[in-house]
Structures are given as C-alpha cells and as structure tokens.
Biopython code that builds the backbone (N, CA, C, O; Angstrom):
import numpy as np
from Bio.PDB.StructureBuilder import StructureBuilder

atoms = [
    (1, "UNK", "N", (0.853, -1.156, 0.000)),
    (1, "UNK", "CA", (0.000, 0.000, 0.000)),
    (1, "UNK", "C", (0.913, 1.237, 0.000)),
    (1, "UNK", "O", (1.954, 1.082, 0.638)),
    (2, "UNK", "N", (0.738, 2.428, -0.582)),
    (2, "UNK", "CA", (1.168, 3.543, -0.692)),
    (2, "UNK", "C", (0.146, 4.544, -0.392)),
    (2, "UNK", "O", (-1.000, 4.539, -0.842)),
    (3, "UNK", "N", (0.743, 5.547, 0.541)),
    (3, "UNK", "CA", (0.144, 6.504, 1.297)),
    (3, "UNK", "C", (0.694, 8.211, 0.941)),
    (3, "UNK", "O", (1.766, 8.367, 1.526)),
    (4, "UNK", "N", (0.398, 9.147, 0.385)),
    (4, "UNK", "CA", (0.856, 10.102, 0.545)),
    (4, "UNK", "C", (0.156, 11.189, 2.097)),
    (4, "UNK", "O", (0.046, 12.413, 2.175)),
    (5, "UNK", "N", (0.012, 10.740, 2.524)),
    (5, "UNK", "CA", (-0.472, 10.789, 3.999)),
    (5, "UNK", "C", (-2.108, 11.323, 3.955)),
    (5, "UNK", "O", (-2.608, 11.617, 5.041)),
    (6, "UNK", "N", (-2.783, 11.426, 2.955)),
    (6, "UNK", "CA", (-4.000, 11.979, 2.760)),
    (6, "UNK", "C", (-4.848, 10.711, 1.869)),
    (6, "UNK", "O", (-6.016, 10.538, 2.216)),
    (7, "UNK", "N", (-4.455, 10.069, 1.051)),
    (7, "UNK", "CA", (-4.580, 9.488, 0.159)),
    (7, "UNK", "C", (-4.150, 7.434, -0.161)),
    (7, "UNK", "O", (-3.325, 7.102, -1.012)),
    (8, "UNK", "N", (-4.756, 6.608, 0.535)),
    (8, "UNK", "CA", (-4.108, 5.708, 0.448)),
    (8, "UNK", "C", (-4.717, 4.898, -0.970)),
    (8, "UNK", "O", (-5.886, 4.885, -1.355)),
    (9, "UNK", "N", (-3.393, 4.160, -1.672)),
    (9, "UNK", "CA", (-4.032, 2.889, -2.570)),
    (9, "UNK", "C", (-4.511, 1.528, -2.039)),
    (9, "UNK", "O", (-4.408, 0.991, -0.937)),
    (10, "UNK", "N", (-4.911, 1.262, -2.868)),
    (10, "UNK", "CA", (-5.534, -0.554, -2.664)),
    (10, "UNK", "C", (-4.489, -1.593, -2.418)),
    (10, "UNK", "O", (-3.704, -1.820, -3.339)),
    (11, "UNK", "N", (-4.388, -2.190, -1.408)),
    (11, "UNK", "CA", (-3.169, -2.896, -0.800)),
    (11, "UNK", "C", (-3.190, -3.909, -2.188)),
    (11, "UNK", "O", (-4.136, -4.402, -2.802)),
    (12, "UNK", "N", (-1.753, -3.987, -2.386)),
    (12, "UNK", "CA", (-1.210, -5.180, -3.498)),
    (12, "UNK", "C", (-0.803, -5.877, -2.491)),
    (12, "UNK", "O", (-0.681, -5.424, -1.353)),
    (13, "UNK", "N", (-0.465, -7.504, -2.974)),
    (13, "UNK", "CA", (0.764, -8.705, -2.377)),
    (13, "UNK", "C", (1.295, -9.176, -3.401)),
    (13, "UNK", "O", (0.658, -9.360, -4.439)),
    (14, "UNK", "N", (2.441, -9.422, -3.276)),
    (14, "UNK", "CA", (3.639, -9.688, -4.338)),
    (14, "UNK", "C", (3.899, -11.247, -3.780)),
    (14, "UNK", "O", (3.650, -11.506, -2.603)),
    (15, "UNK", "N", (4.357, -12.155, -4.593)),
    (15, "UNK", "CA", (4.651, -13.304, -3.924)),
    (15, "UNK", "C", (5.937, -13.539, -4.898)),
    (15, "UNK", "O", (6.142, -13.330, -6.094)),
    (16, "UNK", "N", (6.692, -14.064, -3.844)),
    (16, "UNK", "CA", (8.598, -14.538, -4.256)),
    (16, "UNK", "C", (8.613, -15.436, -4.164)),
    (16, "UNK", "O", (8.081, -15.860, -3.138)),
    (17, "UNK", "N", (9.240, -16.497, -5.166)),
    (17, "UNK", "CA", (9.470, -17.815, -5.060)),
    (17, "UNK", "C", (11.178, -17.836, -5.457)),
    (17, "UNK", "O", (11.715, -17.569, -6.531)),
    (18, "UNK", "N", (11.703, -18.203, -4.329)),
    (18, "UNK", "CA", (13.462, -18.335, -4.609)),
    (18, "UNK", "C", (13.460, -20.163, -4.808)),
    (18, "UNK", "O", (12.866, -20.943, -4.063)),
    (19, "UNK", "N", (14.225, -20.502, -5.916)),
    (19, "UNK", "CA", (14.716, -21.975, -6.619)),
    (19, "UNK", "C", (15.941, -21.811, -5.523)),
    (19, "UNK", "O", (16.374, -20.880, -4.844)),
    (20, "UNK", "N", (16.221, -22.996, -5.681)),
    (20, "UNK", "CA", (17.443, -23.816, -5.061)),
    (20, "UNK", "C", (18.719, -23.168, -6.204)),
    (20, "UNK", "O", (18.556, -23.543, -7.366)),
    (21, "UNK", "N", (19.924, -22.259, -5.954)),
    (21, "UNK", "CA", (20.651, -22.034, -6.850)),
    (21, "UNK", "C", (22.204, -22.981, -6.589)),
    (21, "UNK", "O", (23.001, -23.109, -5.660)),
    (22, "UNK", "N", (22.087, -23.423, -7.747)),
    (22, "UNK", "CA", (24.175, -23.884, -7.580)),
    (22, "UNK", "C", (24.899, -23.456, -7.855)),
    (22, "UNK", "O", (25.166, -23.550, -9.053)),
    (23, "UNK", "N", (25.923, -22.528, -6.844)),
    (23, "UNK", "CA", (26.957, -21.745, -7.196)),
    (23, "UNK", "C", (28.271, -22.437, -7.063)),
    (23, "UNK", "O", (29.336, -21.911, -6.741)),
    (24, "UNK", "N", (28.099, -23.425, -7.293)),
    (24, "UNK", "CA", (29.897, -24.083, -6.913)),
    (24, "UNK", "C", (30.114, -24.409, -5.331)),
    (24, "UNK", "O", (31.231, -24.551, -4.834)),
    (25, "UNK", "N", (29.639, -24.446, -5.052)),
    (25, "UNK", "CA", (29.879, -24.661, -3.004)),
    (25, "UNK", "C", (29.126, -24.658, -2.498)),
    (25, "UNK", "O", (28.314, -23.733, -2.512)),
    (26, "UNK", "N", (28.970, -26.255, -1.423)),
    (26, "UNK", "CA", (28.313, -25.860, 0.033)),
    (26, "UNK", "C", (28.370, -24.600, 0.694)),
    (26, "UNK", "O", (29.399, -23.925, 0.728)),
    (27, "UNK", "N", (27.087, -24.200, 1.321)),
    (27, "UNK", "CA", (27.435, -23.002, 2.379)),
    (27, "UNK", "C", (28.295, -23.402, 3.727)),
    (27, "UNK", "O", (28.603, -22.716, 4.702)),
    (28, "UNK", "N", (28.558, -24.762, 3.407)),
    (28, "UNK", "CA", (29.991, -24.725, 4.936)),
    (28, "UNK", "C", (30.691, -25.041, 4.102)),
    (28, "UNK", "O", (31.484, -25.745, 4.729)),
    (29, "UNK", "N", (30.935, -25.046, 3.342)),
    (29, "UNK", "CA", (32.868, -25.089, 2.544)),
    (29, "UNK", "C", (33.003, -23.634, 2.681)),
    (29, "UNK", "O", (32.094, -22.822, 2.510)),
    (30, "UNK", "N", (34.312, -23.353, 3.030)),
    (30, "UNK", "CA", (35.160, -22.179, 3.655)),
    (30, "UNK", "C", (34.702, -21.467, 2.259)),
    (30, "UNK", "O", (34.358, -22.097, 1.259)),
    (31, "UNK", "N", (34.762, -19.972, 2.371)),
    (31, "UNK", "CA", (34.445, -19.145, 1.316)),
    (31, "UNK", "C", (36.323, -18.933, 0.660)),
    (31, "UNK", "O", (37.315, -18.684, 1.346)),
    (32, "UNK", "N", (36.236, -19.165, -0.991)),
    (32, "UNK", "CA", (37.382, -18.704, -1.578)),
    (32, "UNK", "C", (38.018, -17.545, -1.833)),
    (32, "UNK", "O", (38.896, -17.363, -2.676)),
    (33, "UNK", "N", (37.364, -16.449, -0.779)),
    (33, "UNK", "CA", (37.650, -14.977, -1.288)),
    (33, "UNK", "C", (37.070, -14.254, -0.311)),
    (33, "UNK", "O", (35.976, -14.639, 0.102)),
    (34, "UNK", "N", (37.502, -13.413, 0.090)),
    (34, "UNK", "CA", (37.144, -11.837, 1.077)),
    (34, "UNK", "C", (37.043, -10.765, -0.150)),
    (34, "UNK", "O", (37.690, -10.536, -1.172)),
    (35, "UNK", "N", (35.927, -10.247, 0.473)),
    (35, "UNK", "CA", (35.831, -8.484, 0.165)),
    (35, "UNK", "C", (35.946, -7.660, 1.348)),
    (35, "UNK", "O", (35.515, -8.146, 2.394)),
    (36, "UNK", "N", (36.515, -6.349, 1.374)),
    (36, "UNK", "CA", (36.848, -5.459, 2.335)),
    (36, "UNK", "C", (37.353, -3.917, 2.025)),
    (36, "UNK", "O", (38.498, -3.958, 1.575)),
    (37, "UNK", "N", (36.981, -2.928, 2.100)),
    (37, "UNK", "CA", (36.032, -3.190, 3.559)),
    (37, "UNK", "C", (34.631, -3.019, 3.212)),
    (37, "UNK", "O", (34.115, -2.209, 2.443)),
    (38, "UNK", "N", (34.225, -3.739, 3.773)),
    (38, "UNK", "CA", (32.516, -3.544, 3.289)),
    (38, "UNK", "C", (31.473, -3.016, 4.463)),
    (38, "UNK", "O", (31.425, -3.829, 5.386)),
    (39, "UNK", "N", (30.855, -2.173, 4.607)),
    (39, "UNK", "CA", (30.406, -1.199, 3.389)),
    (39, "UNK", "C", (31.827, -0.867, 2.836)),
    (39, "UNK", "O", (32.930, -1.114, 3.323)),
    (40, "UNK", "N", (31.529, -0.319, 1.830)),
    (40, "UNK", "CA", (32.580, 0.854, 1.082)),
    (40, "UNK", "C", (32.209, 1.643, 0.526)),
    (40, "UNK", "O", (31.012, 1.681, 0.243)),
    (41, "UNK", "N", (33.001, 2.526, 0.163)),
    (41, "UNK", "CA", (33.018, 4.132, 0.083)),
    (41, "UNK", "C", (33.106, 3.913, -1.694)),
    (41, "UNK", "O", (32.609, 4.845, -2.326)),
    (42, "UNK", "N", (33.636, 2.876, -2.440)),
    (42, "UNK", "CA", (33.605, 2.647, -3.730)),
    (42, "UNK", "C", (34.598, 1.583, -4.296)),
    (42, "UNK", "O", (34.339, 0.740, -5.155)),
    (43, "UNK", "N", (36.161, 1.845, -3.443)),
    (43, "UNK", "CA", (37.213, 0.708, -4.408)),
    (43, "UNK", "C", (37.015, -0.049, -2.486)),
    (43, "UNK", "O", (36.893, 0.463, -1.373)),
    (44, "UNK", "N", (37.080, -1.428, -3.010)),
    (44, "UNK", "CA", (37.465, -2.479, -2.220)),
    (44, "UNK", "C", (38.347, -3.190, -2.543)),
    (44, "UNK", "O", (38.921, -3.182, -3.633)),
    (45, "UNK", "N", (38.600, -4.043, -1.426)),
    (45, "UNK", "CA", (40.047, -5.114, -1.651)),
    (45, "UNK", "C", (38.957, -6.609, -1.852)),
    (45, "UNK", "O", (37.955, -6.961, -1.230)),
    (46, "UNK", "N", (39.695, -7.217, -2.995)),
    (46, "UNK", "CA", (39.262, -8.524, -3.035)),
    (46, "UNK", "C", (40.762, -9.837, -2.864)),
    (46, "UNK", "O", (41.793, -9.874, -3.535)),
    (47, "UNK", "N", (40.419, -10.566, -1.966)),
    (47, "UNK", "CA", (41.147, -11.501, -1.398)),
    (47, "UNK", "C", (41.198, -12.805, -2.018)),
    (47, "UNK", "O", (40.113, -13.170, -1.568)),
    (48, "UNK", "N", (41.642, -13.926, -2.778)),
    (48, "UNK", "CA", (41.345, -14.849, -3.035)),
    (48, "UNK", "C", (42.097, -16.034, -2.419)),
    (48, "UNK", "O", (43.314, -16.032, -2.234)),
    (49, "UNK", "N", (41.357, -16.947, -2.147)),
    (49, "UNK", "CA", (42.157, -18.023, -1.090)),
    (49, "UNK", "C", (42.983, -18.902, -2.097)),
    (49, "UNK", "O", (42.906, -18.541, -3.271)),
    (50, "UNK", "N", (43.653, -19.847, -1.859)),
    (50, "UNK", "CA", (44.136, -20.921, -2.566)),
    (50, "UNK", "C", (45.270, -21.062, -3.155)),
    (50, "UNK", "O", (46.325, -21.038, -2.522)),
    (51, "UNK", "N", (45.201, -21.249, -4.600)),
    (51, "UNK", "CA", (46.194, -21.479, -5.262)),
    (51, "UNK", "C", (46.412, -20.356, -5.825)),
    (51, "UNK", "O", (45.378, -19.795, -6.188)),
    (52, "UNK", "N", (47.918, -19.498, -6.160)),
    (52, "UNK", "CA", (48.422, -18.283, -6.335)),
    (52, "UNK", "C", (48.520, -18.813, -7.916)),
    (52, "UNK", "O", (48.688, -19.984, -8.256)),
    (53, "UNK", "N", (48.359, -17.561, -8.871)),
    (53, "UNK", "CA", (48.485, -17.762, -10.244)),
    (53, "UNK", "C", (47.430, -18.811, -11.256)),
    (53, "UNK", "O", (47.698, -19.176, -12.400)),
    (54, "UNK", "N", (45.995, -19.208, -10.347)),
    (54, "UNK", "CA", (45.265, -19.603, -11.076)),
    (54, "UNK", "C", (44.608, -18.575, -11.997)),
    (54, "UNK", "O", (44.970, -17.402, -12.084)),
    (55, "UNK", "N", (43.892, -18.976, -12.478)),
    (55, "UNK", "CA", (42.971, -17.974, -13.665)),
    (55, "UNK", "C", (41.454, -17.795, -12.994)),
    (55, "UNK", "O", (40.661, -18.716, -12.798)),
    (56, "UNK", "N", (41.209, -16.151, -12.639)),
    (56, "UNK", "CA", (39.350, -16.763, -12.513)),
    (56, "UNK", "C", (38.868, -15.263, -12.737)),
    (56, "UNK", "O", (39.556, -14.254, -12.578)),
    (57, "UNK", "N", (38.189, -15.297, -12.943)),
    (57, "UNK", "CA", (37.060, -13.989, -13.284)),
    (57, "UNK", "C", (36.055, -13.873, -12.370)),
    (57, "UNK", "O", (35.364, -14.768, -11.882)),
    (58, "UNK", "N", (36.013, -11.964, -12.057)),
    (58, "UNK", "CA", (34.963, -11.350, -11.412)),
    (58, "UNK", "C", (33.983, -10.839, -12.067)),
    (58, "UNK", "O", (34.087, -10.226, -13.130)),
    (59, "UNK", "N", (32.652, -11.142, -11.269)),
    (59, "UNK", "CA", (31.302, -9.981, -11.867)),
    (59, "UNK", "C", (30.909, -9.517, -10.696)),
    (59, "UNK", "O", (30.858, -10.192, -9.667)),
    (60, "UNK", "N", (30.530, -8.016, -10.828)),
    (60, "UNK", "CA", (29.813, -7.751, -9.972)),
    (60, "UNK", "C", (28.445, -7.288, -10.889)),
    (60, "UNK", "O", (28.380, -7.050, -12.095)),
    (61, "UNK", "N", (27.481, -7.257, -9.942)),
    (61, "UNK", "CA", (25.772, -7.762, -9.785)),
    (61, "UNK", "C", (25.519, -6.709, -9.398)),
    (61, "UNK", "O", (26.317, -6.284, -8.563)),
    (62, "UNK", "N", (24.026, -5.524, -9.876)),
    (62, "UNK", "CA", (23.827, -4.984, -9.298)),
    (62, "UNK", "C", (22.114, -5.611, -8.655)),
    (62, "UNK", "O", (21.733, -6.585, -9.305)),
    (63, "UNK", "N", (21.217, -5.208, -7.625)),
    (63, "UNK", "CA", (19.962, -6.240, -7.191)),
    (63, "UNK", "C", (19.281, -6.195, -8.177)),
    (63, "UNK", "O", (18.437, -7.079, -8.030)),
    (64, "UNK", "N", (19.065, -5.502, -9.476)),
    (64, "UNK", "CA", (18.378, -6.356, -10.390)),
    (64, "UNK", "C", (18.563, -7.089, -11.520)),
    (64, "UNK", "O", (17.908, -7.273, -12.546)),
    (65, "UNK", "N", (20.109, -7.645, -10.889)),
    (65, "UNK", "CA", (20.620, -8.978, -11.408)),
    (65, "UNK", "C", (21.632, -7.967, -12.946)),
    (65, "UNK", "O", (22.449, -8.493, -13.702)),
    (66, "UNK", "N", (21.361, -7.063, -12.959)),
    (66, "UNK", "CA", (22.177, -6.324, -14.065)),
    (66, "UNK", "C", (24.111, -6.357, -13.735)),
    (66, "UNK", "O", (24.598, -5.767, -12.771)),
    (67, "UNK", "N", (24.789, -7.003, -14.551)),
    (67, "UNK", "CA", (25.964, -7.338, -14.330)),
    (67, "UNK", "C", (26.893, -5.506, -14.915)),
    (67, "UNK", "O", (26.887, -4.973, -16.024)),
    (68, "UNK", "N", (27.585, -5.026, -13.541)),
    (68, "UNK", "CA", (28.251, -3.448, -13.955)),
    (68, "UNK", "C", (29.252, -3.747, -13.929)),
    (68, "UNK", "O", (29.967, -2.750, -13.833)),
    (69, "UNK", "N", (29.926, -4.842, -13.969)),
    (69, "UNK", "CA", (31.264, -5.069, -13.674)),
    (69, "UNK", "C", (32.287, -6.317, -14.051)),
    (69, "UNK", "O", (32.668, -6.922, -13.049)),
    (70, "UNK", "N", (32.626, -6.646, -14.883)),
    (70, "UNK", "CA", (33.293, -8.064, -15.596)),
    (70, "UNK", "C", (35.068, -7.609, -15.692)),
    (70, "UNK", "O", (35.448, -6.746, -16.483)),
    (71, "UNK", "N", (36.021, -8.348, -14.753)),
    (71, "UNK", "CA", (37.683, -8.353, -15.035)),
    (71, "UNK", "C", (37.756, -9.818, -14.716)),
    (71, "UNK", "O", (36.948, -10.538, -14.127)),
    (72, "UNK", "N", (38.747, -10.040, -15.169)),
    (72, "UNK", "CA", (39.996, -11.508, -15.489)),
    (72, "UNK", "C", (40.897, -11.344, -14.506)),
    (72, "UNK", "O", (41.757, -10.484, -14.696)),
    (73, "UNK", "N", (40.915, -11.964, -13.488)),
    (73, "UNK", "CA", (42.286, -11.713, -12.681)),
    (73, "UNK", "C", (43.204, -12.992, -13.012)),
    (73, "UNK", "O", (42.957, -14.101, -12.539)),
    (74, "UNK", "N", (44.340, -12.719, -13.910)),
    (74, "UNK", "CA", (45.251, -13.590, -13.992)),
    (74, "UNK", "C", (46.183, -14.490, -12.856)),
    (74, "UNK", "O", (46.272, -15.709, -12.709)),
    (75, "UNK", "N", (46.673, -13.637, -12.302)),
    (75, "UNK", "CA", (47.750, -14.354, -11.461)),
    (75, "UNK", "C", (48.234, -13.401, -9.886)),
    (75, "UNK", "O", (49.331, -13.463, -9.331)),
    (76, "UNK", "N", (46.972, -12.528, -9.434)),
    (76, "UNK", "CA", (46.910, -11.887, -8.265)),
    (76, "UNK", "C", (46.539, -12.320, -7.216)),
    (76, "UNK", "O", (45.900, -13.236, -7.731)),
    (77, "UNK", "N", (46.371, -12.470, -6.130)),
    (77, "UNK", "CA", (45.819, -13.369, -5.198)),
    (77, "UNK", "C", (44.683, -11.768, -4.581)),
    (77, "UNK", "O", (43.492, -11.836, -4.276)),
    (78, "UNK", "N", (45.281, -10.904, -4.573)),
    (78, "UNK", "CA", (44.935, -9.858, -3.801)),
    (78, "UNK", "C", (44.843, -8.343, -4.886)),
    (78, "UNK", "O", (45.873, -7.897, -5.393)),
    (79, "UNK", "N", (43.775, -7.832, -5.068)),
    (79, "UNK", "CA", (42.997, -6.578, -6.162)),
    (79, "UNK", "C", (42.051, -6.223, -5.499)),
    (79, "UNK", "O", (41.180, -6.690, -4.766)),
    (80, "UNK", "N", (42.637, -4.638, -6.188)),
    (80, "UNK", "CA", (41.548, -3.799, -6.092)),
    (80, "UNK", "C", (39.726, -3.872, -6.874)),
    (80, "UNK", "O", (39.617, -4.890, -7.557)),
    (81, "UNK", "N", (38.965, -3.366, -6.864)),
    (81, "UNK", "CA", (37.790, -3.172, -7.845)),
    (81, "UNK", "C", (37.220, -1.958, -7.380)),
    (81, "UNK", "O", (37.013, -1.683, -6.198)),
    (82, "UNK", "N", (36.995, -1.308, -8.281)),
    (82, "UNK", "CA", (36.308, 0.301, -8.303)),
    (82, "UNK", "C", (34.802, 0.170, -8.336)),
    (82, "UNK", "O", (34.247, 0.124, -9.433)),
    (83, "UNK", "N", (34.202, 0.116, -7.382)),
    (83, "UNK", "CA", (32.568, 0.685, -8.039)),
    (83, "UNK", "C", (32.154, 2.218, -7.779)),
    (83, "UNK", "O", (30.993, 2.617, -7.689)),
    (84, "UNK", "N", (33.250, 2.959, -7.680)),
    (84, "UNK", "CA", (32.557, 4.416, -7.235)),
    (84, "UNK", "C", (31.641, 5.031, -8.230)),
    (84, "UNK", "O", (30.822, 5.920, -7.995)),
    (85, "UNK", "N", (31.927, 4.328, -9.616)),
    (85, "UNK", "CA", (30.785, 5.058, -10.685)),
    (85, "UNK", "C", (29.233, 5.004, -10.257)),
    (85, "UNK", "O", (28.323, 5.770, -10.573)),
    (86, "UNK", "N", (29.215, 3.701, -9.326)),
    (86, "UNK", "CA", (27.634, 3.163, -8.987)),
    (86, "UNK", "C", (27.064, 4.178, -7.833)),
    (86, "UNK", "O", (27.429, 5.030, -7.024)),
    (87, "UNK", "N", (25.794, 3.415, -8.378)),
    (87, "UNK", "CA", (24.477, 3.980, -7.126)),
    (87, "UNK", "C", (25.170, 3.451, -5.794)),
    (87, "UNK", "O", (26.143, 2.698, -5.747)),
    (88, "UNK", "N", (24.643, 3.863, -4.986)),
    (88, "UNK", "CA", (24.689, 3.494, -3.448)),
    (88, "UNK", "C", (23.631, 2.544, -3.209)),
    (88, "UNK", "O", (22.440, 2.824, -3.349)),
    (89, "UNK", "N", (24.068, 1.421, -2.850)),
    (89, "UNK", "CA", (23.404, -0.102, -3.185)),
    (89, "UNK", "C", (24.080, -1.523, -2.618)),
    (89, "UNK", "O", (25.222, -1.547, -2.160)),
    (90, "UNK", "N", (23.527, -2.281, -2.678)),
    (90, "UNK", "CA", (23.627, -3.875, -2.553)),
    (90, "UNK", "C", (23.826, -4.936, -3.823)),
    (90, "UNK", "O", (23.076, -5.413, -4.675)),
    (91, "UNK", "N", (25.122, -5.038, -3.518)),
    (91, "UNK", "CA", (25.909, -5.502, -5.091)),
    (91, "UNK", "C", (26.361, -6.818, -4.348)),
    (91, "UNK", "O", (26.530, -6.902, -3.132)),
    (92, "UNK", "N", (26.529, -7.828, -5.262)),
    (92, "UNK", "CA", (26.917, -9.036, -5.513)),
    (92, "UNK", "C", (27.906, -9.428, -6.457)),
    (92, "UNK", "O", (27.903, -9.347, -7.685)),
    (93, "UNK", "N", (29.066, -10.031, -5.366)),
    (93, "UNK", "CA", (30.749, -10.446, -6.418)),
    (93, "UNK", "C", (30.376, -11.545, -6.169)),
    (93, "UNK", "O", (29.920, -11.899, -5.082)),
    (94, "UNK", "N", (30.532, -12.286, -7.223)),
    (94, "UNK", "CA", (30.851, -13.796, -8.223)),
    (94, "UNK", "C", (32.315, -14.019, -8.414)),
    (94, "UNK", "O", (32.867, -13.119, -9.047)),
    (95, "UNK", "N", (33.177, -15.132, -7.966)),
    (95, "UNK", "CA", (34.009, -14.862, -8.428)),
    (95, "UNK", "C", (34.190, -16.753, -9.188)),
    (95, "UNK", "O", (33.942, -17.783, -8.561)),
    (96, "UNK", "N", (34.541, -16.689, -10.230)),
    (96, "UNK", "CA", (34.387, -18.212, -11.064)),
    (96, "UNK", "C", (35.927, -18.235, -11.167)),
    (96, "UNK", "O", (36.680, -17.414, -11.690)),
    (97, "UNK", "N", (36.217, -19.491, -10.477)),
    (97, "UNK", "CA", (37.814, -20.113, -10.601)),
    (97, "UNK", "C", (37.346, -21.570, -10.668)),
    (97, "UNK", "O", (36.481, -22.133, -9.996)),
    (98, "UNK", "N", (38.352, -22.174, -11.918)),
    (98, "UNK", "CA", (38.089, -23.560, -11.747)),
    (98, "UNK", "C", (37.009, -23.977, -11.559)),
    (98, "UNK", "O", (36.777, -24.508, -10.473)),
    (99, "UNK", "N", (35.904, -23.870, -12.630)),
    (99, "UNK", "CA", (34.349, -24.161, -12.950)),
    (99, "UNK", "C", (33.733, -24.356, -11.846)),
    (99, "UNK", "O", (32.885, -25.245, -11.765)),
    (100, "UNK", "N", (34.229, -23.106, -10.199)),
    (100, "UNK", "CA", (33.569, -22.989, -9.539)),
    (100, "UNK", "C", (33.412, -22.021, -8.919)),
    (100, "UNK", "O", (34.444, -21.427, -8.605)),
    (101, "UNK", "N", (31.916, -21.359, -8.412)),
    (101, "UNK", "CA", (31.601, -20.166, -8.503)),
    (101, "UNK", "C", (31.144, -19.800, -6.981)),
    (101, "UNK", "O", (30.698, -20.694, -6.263)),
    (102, "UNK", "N", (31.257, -18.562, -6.545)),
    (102, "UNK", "CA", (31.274, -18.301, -5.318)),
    (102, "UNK", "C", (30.406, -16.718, -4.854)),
    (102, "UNK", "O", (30.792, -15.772, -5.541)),
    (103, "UNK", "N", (29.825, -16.529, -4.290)),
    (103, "UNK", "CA", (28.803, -14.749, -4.603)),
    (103, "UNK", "C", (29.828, -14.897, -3.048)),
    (103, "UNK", "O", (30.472, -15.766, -2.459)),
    (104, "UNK", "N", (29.432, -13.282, -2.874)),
    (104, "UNK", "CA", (29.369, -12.274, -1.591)),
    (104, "UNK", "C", (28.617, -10.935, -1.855)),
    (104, "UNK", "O", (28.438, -10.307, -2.899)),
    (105, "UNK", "N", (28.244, -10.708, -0.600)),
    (105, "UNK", "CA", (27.273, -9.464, -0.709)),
    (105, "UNK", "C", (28.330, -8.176, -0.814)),
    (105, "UNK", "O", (29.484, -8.601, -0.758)),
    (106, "UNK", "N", (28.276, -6.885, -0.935)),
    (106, "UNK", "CA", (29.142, -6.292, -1.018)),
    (106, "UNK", "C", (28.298, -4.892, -0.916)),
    (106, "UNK", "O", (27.653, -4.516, -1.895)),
    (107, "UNK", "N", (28.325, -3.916, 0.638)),
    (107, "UNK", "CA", (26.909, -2.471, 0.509)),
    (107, "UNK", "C", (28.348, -1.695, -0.020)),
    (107, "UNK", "O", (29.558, -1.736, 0.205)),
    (108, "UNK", "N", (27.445, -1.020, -0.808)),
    (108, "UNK", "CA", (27.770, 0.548, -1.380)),
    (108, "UNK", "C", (27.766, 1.370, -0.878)),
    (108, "UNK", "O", (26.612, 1.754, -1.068)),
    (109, "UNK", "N", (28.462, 2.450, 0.042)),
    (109, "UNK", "CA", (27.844, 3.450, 0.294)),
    (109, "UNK", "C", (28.869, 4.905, 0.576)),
    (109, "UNK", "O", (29.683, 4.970, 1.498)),
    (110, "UNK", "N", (28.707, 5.615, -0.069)),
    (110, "UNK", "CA", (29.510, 6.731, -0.664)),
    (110, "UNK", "C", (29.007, 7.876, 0.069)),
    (110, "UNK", "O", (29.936, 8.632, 0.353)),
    (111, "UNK", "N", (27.884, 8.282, 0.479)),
    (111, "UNK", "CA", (27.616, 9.232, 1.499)),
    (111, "UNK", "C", (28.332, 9.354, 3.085)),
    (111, "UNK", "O", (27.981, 10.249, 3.854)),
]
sb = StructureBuilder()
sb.init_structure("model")
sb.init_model(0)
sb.init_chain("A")
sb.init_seg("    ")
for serial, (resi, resn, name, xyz) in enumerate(atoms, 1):
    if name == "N":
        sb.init_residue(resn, " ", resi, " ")
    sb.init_atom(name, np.array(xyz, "f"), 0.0, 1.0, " ", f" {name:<3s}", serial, name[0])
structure = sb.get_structure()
C-alpha cells in the first residue's frame, strides 16, 4: 500500500518464489575470497584463497541482477575493484575459478 499521507491505494501482495541455486559450493565449505572493507566508500580489496596464479574472473551484480562489472584476474591473489561510478546499493561479487563459482554481498555506500 502507498500513502501520501491523505490518500491511500488498494493494498497489493507480491509473492517470491526463490529456486534452489548452484553456485559451486556448500554453504559450509570455507568461502574462496574476502571483500573489504565492506560497506565501502567505492574501491574495495578482493582476497582470493588458494592457489596463487590460477585464472578466474569477477562480476559484480547490481539487485536487479544487471551485471556493472566483468575483469579476469590472472595471477593476483589480492585486487583492487572500483565501483565508485555506482548507485549506493547492494551488489553481488561472483568470483568463477576452476568451474567454480562463489557470490558475496558487497553495501555501497559513498555518502
């Protein structure tokens, strides 16, 4: 329902149905990667666990699944990523190493 304090509409209900998703990992297998610091102000540090000099690629997600962000990290264990161009928001890093894939939440916030 929406109210401009004089004026109310006709209550809607929305209904969400979330599927079972497979991202490459149990939620108790150790996570392959840190973000920090989160919130952030725009550039964060991304951490990757494991093996040094594998190959894997980042996306970041903005919540309506719109991808603002695609790099290749070759052989870094530890990078930067810039989102200061973005809204102030709730973004999602993917990071795919070795046909396996991993999210973290990541707030925006620049104010």
């Amino acid at each position: 329902m929406v109210s401009d304090g004089i004026v109310s509409s006709a209550p809607v209900s929305v209904t969400i149905t979330v599927k079972d998703v497979f991202v490459g990992t149990s939620l108790t297998e150790t996570p392959s990667f840190k973000v920090y610091p989160n919130p952030t102000t725009g550039i964060f540090t991304v951490e990757l666990a494991g093996s040094p000099g594998k190959k894997a690629e980042l996306s970041v997600f903005d919540m309506t699944g719109a991808e603002v962000l695609r790099k290749e990290v070759s052989s870094a264990t530890t990078f930067q990523v810039n989102l200061s161009k973005q809204v102030n928001g709730i973004y999602l890093v993917k990071i795919t190493r070795n046909d396996q894939q991993q999210l973290s939440k990541i707030i925006l916030r620049k104010d």
